[in-house]
DOTORVO-197754 format. One record per residue (C-alpha): residue number from 0; residue in three letters; x, y, z. Coordinates in steps of 0.05 Angstrom, whole numbers, padded with zeros to 5 digits, always signed. Example, Ala and Ser with C-alpha at 12.3 -4.5 7.8 and 13.67 -1.06 7.14 Angstrom:
{0,ALA,{+00246,-00090,+00156}}
{1,SER,{+00273,-00021,+00143}}
***
This chain:
{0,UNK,{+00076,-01940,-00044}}
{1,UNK,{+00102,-01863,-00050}}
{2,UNK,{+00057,-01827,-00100}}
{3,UNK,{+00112,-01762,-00138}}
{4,UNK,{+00113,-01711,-00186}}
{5,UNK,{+00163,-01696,-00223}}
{6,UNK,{+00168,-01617,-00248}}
{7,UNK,{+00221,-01597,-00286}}
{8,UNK,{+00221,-01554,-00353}}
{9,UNK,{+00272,-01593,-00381}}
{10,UNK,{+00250,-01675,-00415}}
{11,UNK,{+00322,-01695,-00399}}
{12,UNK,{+00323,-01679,-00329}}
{13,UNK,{+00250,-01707,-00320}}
{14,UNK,{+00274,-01771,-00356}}
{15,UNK,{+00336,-01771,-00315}}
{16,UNK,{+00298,-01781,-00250}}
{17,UNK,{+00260,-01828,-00282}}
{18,UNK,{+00308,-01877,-00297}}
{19,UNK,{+00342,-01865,-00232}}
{20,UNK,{+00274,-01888,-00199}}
{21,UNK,{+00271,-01959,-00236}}
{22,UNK,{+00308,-01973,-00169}}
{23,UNK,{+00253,-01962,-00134}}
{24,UNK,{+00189,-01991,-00145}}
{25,UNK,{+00160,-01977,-00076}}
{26,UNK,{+00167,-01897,-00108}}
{27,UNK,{+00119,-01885,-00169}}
{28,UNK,{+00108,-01829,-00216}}
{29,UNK,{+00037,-01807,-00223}}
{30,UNK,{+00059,-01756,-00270}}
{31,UNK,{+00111,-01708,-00293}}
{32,UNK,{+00103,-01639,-00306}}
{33,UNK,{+00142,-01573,-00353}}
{34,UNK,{+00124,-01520,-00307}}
{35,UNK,{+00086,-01498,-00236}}
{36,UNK,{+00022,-01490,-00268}}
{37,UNK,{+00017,-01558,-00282}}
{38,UNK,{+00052,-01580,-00219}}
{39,UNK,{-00002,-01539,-00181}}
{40,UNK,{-00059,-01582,-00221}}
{41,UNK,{-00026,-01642,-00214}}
{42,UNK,{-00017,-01636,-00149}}
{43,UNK,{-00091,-01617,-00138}}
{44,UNK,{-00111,-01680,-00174}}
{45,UNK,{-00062,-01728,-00151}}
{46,UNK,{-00044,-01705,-00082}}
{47,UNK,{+00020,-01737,-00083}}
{48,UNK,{+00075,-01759,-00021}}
{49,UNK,{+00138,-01727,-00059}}
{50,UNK,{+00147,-01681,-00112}}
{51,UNK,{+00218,-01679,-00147}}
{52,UNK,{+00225,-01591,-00163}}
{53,UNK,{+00257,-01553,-00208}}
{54,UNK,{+00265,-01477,-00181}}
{55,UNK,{+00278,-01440,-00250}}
{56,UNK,{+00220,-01450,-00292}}
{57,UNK,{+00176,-01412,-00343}}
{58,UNK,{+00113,-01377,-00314}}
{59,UNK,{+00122,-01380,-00244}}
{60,UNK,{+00187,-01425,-00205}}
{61,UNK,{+00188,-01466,-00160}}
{62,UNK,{+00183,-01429,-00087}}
{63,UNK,{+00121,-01391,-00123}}
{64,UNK,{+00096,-01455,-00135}}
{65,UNK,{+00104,-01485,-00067}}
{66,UNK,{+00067,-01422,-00035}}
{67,UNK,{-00003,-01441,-00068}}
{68,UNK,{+00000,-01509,-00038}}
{69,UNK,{-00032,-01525,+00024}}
{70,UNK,{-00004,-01560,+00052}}
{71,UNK,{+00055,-01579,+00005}}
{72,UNK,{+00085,-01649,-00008}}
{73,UNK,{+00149,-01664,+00012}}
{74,UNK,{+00208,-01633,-00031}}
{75,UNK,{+00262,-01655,-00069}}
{76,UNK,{+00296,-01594,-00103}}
{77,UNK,{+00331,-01619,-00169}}
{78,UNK,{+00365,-01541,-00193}}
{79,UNK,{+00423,-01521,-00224}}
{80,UNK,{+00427,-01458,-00190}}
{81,UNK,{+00466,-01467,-00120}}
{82,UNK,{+00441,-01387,-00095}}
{83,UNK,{+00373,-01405,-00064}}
{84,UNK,{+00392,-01408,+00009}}
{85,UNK,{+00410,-01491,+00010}}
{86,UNK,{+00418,-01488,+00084}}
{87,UNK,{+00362,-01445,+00106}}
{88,UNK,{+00315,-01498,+00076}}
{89,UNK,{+00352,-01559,+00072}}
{90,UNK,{+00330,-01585,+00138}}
{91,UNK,{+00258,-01568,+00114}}
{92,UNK,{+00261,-01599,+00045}}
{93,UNK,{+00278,-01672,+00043}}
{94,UNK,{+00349,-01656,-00006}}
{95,UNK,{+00371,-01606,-00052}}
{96,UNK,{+00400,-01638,-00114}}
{97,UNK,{+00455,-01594,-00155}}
{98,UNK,{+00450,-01614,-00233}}
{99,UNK,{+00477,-01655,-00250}}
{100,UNK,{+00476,-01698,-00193}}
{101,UNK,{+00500,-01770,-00201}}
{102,UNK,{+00466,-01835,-00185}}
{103,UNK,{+00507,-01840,-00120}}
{104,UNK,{+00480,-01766,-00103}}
{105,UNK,{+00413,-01784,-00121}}
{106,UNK,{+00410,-01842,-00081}}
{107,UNK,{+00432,-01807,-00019}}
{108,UNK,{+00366,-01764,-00027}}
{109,UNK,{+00317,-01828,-00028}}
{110,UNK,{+00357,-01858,+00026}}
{111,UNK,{+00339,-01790,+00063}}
{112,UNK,{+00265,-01799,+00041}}
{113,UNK,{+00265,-01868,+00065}}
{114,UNK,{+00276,-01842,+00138}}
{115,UNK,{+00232,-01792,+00133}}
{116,UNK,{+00174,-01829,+00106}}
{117,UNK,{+00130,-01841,+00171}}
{118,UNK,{+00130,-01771,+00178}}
{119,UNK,{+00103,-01764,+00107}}
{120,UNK,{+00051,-01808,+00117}}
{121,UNK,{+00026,-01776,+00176}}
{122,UNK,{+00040,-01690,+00168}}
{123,UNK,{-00009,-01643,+00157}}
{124,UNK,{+00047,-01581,+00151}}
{125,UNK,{+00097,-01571,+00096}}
{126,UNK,{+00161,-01601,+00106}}
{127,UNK,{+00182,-01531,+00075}}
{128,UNK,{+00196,-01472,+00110}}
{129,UNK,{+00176,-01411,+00055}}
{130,UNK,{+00189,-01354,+00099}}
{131,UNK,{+00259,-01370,+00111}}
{132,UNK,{+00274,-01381,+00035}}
{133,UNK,{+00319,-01330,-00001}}
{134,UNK,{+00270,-01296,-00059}}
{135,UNK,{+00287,-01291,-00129}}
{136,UNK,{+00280,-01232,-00176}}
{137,UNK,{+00212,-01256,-00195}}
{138,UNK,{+00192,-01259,-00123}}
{139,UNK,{+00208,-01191,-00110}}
{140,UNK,{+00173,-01156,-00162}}
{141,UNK,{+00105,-01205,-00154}}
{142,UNK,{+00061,-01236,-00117}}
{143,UNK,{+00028,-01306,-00147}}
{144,UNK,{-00045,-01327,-00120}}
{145,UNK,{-00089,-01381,-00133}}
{146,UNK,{-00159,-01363,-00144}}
{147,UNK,{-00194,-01433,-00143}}
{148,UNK,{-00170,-01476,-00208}}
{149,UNK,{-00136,-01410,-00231}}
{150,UNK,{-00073,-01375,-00213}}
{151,UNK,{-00059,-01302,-00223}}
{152,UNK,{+00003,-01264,-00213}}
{153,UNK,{+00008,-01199,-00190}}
{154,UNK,{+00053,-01146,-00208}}
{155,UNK,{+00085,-01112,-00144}}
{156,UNK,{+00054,-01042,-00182}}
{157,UNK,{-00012,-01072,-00178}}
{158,UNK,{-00016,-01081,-00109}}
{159,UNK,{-00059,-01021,-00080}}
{160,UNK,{-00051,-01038,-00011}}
{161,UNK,{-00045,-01102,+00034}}
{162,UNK,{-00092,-01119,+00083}}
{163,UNK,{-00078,-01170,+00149}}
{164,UNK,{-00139,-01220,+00154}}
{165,UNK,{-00125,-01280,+00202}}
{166,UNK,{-00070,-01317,+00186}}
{167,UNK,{-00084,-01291,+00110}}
{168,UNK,{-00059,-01222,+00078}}
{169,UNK,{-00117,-01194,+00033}}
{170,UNK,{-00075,-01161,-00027}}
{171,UNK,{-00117,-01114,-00066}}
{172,UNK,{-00117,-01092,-00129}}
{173,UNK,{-00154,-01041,-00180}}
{174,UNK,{-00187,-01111,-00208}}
{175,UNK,{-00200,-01140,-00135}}
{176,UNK,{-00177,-01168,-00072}}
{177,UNK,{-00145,-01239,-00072}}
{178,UNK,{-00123,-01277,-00007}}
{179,UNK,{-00049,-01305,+00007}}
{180,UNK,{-00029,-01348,+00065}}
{181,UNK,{+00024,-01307,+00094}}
{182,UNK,{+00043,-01264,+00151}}
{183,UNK,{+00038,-01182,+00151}}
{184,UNK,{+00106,-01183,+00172}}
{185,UNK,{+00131,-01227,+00115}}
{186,UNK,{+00113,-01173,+00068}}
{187,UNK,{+00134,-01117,+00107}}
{188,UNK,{+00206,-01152,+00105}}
{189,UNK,{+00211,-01172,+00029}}
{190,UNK,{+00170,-01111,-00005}}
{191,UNK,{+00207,-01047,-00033}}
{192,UNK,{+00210,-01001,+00030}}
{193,UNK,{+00203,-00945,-00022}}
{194,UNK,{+00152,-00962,-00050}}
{195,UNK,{+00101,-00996,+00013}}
{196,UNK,{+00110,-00974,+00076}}
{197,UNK,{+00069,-01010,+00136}}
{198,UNK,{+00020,-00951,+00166}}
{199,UNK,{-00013,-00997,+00214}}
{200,UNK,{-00013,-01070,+00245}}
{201,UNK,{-00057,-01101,+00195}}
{202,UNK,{-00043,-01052,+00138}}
{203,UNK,{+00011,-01039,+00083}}
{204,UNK,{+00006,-00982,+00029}}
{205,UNK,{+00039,-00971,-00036}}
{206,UNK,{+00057,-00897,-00024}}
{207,UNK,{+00038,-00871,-00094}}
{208,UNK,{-00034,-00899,-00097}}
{209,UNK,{-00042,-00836,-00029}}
{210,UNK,{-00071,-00770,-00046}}
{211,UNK,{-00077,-00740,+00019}}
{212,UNK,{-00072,-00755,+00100}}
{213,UNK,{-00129,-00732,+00142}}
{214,UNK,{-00124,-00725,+00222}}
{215,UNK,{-00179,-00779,+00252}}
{216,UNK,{-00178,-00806,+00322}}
{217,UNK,{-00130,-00768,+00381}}
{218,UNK,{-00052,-00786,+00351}}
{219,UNK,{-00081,-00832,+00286}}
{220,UNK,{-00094,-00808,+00211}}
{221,UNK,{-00124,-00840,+00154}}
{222,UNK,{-00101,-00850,+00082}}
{223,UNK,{-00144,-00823,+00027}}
{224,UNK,{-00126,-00874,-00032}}
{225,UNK,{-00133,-00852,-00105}}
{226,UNK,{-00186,-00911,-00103}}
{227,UNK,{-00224,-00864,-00054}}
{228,UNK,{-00216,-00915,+00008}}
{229,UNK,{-00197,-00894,+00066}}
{230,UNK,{-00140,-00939,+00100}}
{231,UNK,{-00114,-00917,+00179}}
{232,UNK,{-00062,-00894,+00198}}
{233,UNK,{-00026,-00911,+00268}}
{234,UNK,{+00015,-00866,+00318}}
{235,UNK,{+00076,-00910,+00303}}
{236,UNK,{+00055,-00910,+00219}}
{237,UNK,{+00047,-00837,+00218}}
{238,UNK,{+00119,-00812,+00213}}
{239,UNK,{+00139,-00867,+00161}}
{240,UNK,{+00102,-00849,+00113}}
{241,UNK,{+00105,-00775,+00117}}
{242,UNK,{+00186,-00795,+00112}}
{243,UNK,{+00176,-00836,+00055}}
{244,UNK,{+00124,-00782,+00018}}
{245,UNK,{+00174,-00728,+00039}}
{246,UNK,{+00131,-00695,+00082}}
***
């Protein structure tokens, strides 16, 4: 037996899938959701084999979703926007279903799922490769975190400065720090270079939370924040940010 989700904003679509799945019994719903918050709890309770995903949904969509799971179900993306990156992820995600997709389409998808059902009985990694995905608006301008049953977003404006901690990246804020399982480098690639600039190998700054630069070690600076802490500054970090500040 396959335990899935179904999240979707829209009844119709949720009832679609439903009634697509009466042809398969060995696949059963444990509950169906209107948007990733619930998705997130359900998934927390449920801890499902499949989930069927809208992308575009109120609150937070799907991809923001999928980054405060770990590890994630396996995905089948049910959207009726066709700009995400399909083939970036495709060969991560189990299918990406277009709306409206027919029966015939549909079935293709489980028929996927049905050779690739060892493996989701036995991985402990998502099937779903986040870092290769193509953001959305919303994923630009924030950053969503899950801080045990609760889940916060973060405007990008918020962020005070980012902060590399294991395989984690501590994001702080003026109402505290909050941990997200990502890479250094993925932020330095998808954050507004205008705005953060990466002044060291564990640390990015938002440029207009700096007062001042001090000298510190031979070739190295530090960062006097508005917060009063004190962030360093590499060799290499040095002349972006005077660039970027103008200096």
């Amino acid at each position: 037996m396959i335990k899935t989700i179904i999240i979707d904003d829209e009844p119709l679509a949720r009832d679609l899938i439903k009634e697509y799945l009466k042809a398969y019994p060995f696949i059963h719903v444990v509950q169906e959701c209107g948007d990733g918050f619930e998705g997130v709890k359900a998934i927390s309770q449920h801890q499902p084999d499949l989930i069927f995903l809208d992308v575009q949904m109120p609150k937070i969509n799907g991809f923001e979703m999928l980054e405060l799971l770990n590890p994630s179900p396996a995905v089948i993306f049910t959207t009726a926007f066709d700009e995400y990156a399909i083939k970036a992820f495709e060969a991560h995600a189990i299918d990406y279903l277009l709306k409206p997709f027919s029966k015939e389409r549909f079935d293709k998808a489980i028929l996927k799922l049905k050779v690739e059902n060892e493996k989701l009985k036995n991985s402990c990694t998502p099937l779903l490769n986040e870092d290769q995905l193509t953001l959305s608006p919303e994923q630009n301008n924030r950053v969503v975190v899950k801080t045990g049953n609760n889940i916060r977003i973060i405007p990008m404006q918020e962020i005070l400065y980012l902060q590399a901690d294991d395989d984690y990246v501590k994001i702080h804020t003026k109402d505290g720090s909050f941990l997200k399982k990502k890479t250094i480098s993925y932020y330095e690639n998808v954050m507004d270079a205008s705005q953060f600039v990466r002044v060291h190998r564990s640390y990015i700054l938002q440029v207009q939370q700096v007062t001042r630069i001090e000298p510190y070690e031979k070739d190295s600076h530090i960062a006097i924040l508005k917060s009063g802490e004190k962030i360093p500054i590499s060799k290499t970090g040095y002349p972006k940010l005077k660039a970027i500040l103008g200096l």
